[in-house]
Backbone as CSV, one residue per row, in Angstrom:
resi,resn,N_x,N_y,N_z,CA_x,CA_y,CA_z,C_x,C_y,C_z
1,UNK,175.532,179.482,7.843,174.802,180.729,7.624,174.072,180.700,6.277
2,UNK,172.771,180.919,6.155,171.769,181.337,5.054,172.226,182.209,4.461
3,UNK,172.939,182.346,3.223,173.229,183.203,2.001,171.614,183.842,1.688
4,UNK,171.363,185.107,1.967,170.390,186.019,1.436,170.355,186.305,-0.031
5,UNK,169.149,185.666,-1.087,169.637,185.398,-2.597,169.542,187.102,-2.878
6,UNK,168.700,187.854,-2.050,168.059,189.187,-2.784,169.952,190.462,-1.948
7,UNK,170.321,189.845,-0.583,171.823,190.319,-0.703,172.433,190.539,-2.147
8,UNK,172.614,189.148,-2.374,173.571,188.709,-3.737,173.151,189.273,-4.871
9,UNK,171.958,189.501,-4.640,171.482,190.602,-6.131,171.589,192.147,-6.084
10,UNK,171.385,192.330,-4.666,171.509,193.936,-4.749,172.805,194.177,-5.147
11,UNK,174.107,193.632,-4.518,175.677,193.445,-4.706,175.627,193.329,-5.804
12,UNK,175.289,192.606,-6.558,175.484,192.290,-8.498,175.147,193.436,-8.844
13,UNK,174.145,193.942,-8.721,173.496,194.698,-9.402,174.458,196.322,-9.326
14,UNK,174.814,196.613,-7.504,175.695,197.219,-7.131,177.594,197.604,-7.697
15,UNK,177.894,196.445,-7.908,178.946,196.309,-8.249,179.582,195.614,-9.607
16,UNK,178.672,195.160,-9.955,178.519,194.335,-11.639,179.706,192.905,-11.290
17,UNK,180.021,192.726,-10.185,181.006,191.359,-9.726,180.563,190.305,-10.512
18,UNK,180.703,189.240,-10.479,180.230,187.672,-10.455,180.002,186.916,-8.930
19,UNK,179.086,186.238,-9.471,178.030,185.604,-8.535,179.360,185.054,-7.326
20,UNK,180.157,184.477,-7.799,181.328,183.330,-6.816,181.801,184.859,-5.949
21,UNK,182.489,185.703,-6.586,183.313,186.942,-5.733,181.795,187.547,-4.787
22,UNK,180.570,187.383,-4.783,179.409,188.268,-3.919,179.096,186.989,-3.084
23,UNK,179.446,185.790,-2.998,179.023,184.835,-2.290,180.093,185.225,-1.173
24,UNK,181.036,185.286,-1.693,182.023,185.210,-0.762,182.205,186.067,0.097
25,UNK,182.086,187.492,-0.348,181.805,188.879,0.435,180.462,188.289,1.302
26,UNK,179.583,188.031,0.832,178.653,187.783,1.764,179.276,186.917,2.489
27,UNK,178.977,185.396,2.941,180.002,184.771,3.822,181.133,185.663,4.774
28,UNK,182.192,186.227,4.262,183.007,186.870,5.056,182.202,188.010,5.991
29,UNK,181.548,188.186,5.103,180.613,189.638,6.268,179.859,188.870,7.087
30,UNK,179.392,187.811,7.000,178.217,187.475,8.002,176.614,188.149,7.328
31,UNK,176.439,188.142,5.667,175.309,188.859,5.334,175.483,190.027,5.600
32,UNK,176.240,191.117,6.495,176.149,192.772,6.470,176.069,193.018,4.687
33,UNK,175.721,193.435,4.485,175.819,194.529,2.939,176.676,195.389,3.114
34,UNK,176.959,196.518,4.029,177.421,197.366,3.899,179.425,196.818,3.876
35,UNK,179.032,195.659,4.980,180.760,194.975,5.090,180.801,194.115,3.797
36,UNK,180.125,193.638,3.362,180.464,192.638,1.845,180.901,193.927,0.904
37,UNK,180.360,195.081,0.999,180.222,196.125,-0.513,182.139,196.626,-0.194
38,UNK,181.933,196.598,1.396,183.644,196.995,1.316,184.539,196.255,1.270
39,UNK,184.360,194.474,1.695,184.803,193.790,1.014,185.329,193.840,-0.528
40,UNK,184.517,193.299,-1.129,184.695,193.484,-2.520,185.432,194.795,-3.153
41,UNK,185.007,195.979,-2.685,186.200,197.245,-2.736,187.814,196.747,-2.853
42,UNK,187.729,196.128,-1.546,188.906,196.093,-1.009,189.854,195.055,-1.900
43,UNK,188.841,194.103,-2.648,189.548,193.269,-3.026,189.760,194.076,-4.759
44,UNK,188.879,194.960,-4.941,189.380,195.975,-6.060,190.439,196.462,-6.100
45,UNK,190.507,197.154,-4.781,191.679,197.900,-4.682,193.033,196.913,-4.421
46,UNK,192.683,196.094,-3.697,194.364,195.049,-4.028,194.411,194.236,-5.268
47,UNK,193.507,194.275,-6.138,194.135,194.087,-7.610,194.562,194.489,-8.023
48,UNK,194.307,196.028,-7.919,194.569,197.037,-8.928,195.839,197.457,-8.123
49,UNK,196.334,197.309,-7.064,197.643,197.659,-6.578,198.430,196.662,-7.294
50,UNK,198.341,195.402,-7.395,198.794,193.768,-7.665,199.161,194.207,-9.341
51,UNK,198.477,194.936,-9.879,198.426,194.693,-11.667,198.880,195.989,-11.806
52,UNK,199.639,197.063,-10.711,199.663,198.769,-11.162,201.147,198.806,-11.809
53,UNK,201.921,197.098,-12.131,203.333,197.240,-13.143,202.679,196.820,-14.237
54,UNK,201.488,196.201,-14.469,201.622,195.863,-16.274,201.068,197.013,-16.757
55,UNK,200.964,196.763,-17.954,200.965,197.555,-19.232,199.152,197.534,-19.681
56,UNK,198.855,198.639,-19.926,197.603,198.470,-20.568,197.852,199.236,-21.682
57,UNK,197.790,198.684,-22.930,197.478,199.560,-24.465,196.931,198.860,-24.697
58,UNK,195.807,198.141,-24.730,194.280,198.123,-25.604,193.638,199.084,-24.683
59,UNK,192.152,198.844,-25.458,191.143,199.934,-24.796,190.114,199.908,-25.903
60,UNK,189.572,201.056,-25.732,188.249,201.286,-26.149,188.094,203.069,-26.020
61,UNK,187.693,203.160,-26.952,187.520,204.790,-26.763,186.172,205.195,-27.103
62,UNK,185.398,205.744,-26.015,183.860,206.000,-26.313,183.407,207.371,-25.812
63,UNK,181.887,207.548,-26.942,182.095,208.890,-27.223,180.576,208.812,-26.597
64,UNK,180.170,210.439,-25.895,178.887,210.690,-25.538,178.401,212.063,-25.788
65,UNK,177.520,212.200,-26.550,176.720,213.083,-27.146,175.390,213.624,-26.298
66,UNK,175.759,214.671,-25.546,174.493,214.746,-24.654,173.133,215.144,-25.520
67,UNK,171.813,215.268,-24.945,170.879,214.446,-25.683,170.813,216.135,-26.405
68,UNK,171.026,217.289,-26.081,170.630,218.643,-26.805,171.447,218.876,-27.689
69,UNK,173.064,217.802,-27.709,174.030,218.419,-28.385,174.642,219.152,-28.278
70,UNK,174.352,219.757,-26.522,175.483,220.946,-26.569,176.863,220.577,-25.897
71,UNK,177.138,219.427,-25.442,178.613,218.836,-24.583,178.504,217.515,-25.747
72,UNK,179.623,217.404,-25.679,180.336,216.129,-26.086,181.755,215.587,-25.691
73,UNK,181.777,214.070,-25.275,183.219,213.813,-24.337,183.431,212.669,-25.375
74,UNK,184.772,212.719,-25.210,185.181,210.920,-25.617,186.555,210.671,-24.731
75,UNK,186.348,209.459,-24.490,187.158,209.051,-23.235,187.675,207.839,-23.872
76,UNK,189.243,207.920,-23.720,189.902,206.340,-23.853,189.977,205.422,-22.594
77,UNK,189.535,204.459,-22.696,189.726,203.655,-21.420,190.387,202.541,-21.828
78,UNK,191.391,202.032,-21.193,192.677,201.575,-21.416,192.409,199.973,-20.357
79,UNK,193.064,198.732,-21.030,193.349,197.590,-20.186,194.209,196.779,-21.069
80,UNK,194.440,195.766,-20.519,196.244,194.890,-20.637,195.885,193.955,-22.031
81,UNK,194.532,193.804,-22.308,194.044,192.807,-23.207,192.512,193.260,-24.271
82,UNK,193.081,192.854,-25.412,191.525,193.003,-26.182,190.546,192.455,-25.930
83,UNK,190.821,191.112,-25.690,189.755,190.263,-24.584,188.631,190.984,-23.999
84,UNK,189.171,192.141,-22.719,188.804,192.884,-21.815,188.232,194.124,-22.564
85,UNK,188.924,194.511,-23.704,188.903,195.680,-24.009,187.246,195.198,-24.519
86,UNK,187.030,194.469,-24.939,185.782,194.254,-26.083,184.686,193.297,-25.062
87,UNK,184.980,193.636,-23.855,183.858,192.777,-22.394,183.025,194.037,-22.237
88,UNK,181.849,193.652,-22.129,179.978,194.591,-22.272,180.730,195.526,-20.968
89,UNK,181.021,194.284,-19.601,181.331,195.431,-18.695,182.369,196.507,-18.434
90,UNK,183.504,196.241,-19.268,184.271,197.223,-20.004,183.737,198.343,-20.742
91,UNK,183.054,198.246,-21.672,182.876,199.286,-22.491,181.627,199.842,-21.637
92,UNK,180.803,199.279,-20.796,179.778,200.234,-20.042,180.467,200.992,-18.529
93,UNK,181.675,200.740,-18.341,182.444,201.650,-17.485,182.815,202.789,-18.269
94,UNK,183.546,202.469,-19.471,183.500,203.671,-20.470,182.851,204.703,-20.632
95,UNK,181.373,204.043,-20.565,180.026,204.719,-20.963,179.728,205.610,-19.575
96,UNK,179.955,205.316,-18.578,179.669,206.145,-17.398,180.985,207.094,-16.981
97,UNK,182.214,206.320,-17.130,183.318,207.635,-17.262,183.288,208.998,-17.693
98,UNK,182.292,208.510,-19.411,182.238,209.451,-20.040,180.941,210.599,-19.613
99,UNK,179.613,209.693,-18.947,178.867,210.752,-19.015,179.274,211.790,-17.733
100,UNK,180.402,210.816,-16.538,180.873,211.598,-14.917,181.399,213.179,-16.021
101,UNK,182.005,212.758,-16.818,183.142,213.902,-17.597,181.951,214.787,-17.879
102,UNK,181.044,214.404,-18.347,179.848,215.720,-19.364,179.196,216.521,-18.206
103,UNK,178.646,215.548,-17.181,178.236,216.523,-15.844,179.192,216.435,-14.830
104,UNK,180.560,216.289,-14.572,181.057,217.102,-13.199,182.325,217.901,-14.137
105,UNK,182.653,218.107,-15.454,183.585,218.912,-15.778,184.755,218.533,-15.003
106,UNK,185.551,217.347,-15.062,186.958,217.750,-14.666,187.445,218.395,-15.218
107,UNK,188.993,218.564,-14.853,190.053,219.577,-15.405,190.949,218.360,-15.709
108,UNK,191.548,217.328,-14.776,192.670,215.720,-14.738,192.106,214.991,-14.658
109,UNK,193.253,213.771,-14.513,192.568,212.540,-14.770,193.352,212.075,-13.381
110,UNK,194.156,212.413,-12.970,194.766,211.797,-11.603,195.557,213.629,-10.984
111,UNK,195.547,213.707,-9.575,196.404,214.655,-8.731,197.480,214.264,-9.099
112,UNK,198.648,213.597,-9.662,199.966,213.472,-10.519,199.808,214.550,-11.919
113,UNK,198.580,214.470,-12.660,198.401,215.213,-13.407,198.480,216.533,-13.101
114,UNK,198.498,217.050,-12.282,198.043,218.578,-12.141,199.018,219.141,-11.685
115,UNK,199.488,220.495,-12.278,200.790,221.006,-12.286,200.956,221.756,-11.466
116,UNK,202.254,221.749,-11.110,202.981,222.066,-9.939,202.705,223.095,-9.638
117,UNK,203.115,224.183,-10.296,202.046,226.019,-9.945,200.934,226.132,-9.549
118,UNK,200.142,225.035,-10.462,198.421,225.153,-9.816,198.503,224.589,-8.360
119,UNK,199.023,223.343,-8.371,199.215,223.052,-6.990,199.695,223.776,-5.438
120,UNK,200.509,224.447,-6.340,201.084,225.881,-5.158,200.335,227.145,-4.832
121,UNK,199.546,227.218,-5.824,198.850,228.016,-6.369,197.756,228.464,-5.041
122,UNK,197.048,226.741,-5.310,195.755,226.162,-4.233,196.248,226.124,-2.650
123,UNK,197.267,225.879,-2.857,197.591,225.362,-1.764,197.800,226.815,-0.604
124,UNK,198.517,227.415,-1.440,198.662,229.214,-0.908,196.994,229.720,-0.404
125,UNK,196.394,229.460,-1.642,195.013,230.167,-1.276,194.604,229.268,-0.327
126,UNK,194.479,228.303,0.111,194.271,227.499,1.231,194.455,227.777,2.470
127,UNK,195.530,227.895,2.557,196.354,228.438,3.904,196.622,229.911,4.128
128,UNK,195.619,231.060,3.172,195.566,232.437,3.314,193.991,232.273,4.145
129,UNK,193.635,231.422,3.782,192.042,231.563,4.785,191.953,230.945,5.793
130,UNK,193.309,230.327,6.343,193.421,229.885,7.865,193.676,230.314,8.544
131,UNK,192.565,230.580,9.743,193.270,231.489,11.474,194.386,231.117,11.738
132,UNK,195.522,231.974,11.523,196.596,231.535,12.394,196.721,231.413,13.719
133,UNK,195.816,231.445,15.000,195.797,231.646,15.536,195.635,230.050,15.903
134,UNK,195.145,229.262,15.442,194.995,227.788,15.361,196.142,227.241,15.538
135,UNK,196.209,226.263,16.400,197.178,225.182,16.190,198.064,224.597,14.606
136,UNK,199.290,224.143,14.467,199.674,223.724,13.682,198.880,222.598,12.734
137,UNK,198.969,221.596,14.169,197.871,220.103,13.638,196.786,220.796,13.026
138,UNK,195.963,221.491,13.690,194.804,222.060,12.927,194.599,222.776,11.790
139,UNK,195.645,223.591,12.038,196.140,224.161,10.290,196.350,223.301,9.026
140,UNK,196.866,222.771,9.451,197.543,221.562,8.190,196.405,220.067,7.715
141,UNK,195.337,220.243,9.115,194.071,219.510,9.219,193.063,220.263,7.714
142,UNK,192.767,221.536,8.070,192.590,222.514,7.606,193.117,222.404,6.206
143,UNK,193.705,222.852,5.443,194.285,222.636,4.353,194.378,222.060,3.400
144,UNK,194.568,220.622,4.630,194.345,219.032,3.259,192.611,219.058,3.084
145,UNK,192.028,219.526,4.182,190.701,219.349,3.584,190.008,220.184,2.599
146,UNK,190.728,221.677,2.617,190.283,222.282,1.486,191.079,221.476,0.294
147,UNK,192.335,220.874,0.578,193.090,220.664,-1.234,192.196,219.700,-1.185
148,UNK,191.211,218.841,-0.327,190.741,217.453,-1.040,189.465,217.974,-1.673
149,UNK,188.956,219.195,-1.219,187.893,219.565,-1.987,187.999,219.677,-3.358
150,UNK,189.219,220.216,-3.748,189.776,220.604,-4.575,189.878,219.572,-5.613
151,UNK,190.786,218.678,-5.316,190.422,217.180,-5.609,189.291,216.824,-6.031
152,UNK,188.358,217.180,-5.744,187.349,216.053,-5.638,186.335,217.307,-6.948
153,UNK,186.730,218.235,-6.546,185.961,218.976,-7.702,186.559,219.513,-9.708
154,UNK,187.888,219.243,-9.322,189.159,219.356,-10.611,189.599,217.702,-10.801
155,UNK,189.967,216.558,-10.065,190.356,215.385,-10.458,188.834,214.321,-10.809
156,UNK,189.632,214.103,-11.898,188.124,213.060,-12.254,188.165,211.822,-11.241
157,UNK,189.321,211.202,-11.053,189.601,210.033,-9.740,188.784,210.100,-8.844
158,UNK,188.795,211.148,-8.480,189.290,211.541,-7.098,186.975,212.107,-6.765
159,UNK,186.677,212.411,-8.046,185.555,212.873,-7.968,184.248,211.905,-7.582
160,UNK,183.391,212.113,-6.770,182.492,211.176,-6.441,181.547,211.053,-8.055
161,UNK,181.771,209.585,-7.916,180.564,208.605,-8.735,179.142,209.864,-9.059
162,UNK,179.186,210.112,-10.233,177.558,211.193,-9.811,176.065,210.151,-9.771
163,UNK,176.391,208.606,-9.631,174.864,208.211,-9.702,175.521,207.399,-8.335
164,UNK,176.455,207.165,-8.123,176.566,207.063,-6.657,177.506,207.632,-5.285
165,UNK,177.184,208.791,-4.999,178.296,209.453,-4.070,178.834,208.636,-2.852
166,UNK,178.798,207.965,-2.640,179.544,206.806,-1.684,181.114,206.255,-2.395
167,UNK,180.761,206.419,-3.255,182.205,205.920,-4.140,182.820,207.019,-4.991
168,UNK,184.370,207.402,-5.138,184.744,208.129,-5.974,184.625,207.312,-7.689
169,UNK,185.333,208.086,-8.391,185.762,207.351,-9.864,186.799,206.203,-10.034
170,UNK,187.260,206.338,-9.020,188.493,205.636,-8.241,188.004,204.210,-8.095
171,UNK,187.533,204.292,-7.275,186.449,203.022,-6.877,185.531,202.687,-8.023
172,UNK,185.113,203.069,-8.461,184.209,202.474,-9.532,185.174,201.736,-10.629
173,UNK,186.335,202.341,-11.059,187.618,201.736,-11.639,187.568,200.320,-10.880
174,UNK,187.801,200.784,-9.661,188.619,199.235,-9.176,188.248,198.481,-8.683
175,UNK,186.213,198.826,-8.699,185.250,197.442,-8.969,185.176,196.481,-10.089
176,UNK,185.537,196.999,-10.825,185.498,196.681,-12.004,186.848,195.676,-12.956
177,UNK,188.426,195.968,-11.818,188.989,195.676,-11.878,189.030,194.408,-11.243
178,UNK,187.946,194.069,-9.987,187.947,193.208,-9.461,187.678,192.202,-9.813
179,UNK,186.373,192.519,-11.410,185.477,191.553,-11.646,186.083,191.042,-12.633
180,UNK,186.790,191.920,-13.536,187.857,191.752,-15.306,189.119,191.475,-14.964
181,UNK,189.643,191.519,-13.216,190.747,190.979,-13.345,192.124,191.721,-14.040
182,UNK,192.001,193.022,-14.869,192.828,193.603,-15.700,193.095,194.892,-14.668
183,UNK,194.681,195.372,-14.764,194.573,196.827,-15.033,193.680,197.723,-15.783
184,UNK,192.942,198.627,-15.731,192.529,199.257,-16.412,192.727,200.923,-15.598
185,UNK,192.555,201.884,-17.000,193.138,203.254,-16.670,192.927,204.063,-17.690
186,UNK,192.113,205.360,-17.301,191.936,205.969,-18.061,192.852,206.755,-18.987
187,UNK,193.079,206.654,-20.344,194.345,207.683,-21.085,194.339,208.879,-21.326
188,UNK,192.902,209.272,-21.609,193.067,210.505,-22.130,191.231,211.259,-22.088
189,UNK,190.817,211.904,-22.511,189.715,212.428,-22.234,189.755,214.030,-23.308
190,UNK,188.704,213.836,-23.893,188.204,215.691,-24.517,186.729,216.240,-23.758
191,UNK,186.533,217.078,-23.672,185.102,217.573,-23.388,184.933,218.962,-24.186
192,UNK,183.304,218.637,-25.209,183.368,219.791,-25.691,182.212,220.566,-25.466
193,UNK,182.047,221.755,-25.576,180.960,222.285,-25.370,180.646,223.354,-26.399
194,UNK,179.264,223.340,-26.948,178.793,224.277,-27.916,179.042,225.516,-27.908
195,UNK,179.421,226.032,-28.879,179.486,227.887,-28.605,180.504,228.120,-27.975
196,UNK,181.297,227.259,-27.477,182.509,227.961,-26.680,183.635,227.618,-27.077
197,UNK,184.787,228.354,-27.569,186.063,227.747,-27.800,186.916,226.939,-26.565
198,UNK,186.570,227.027,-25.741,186.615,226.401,-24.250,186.602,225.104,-24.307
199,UNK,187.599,223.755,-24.031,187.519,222.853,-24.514,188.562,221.902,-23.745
200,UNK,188.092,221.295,-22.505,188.804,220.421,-21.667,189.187,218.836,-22.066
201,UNK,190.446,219.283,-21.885,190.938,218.040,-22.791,192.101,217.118,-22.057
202,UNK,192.400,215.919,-22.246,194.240,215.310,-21.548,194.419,214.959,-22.835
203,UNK,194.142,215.468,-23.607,195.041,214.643,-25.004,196.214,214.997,-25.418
């Protein structure tokens, strides 16, 4: 099979991999794009399952100043080695962590984070706006899809990519993990905003 060179570039360009890991997604797909891009996911995500006992304390902590000055975030991003910590494509995951934080406002950094009341909280109001008249399965269908909204609008993880909605924050992590090979994980996060004592933070 003819390896497509302009495939292998959109994928690079897509996923910031190395050339050997996008050959190979290609090959295994048969050239699909859409099956190589989940390839390579996939092989994100079983790293990052493979490396979720070591330890990450290095990192990098980077700060973004939106261009009027009225938000400002700084985000620690965390991996197993300084090596990694001080790699271009390390610190430019940083750089986009931080600007997801300035325009989608999380509240966490993972659904483990978020406390148990709030959780009961949502979950109540969830299931006060369901017909009871509905099936069980459907109820409980019902529910998880409002808490994933929920998710997806309060967990930074969990929140879609804002320059690419096909992927959460999640995934963009554990592309990245694919290519550096490291655990990596976000520690902590501030967000500030002008004029307001209002001030979202995991620190």
């Amino acid at each position: 099979m003819k390896i497509s060179l302009t495939t292998i570039k959109e994928l690079r360009e897509k996923t910031g991999a190395g050339v050997t890991i996008v050959k190979e997604a290609v090959e295994k797909s048969k050239g699909d794009f859409e099956k190589a891009l989940l390839y390579l996911r996939e092989k994100g995500v079983a790293k990052a399952e493979k490396r979720a006992s070591k330890r990450a304390e290095k990192g990098f902590i980077y700060s973004y100043i939106h261009g009027d000055g009225s938000i400002g975030v700084m985000v620690e991003l965390n991996s197993e080695t300084d090596f990694v910590a001080k790699n271009e494509k390390f610190i430019d995951l940083a750089k986009e962590i931080a600007l997801q934080i300035a325009s989608n406002n999380p509240e966490y950094i993972s659904i483990s984070d978020i406390p148990r009341e709030i959780l009961s909280r949502e979950e109540e109001l969830a299931s006060k706006e369901v017909d009871t008249n509905k099936s069980k399965e459907i109820i409980e269908k019902i529910i998880s899809g409002r808490m994933q909204k929920f998710y997806q609008d309060f967990v930074l993880l969990e929140q879609r990519y804002f320059k690419d909605e096909s992927k959460t924050v999640k995934d963009l992590i554990n592309d990245k993990v694919a290519v550096l090979g490291e655990k990596i994980e976000i520690g902590r996060f501030v967000r500030f905003i002008i004029g307001s004592s209002a001030t979202k933070s995991n620190l």
